[in-house]
C-alpha positions in Angstrom: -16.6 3.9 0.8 -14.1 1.2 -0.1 -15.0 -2.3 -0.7 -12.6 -4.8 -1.7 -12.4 -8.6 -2.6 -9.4 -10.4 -1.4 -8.8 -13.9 -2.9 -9.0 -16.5 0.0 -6.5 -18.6 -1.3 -4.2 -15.6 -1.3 -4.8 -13.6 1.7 -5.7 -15.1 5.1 -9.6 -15.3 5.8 -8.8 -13.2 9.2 -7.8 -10.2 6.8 -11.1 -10.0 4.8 -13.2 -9.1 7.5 -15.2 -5.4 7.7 -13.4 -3.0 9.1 -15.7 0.2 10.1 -18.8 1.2 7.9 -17.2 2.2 5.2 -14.1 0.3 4.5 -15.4 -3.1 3.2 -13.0 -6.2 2.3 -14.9 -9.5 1.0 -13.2 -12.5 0.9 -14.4 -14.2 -2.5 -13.1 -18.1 -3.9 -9.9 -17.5 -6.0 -9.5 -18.9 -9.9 -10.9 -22.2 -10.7 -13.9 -21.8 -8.1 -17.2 -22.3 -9.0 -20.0 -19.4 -10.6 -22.3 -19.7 -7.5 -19.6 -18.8 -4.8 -18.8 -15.8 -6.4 -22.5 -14.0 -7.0 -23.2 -15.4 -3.7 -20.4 -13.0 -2.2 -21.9 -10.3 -4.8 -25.8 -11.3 -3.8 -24.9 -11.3 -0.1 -22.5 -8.9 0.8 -20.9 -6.1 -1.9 -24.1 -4.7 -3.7 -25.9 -4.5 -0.4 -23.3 -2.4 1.0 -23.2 -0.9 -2.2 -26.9 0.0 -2.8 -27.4 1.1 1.4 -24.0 3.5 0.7 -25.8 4.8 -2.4 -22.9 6.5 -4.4 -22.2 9.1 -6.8 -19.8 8.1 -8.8 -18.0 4.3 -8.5 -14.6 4.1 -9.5 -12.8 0.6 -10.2 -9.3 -0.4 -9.3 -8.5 -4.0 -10.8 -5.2 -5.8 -10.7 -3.1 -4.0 -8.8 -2.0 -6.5 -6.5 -1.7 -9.7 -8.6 1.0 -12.5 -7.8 1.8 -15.3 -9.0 1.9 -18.6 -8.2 5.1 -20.4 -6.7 
């Protein structure tokens, strides 16, 4: 499984939608956005798909893709 958060400021909403059962992308508020956006997108959608997929192992990729602002 891969599941992935996509900042919506930074990558169009259109992009963050699932993509089969086991490639998951979230679209979660960017910096500056309040607490309860983001564990609602953790409540609601990545630990569900993360508890049904039931894993072995969980690896985590972080900041690979930053940017900057222009």
């Amino acid at each position: 499984m891969v599941l992935g958060t996509k900042a919506m400021e930074v990558k169009p909403p259109a992009g963050c939608q699932a993509r089969g059962p086991r490639i998951i992308n979230v679209g979660v508020p960017g910096p500056g956005a309040r607490r309860q956006l983001w564990r609602r997108a953790w409540r609601d959608k990545i630990l569900p798909a993360l508890v049904n997929f039931k894993p072995d192992m969980i690896f985590v990729s972080a900041g690979f893709d930053a940017h900057k602002k222009g």
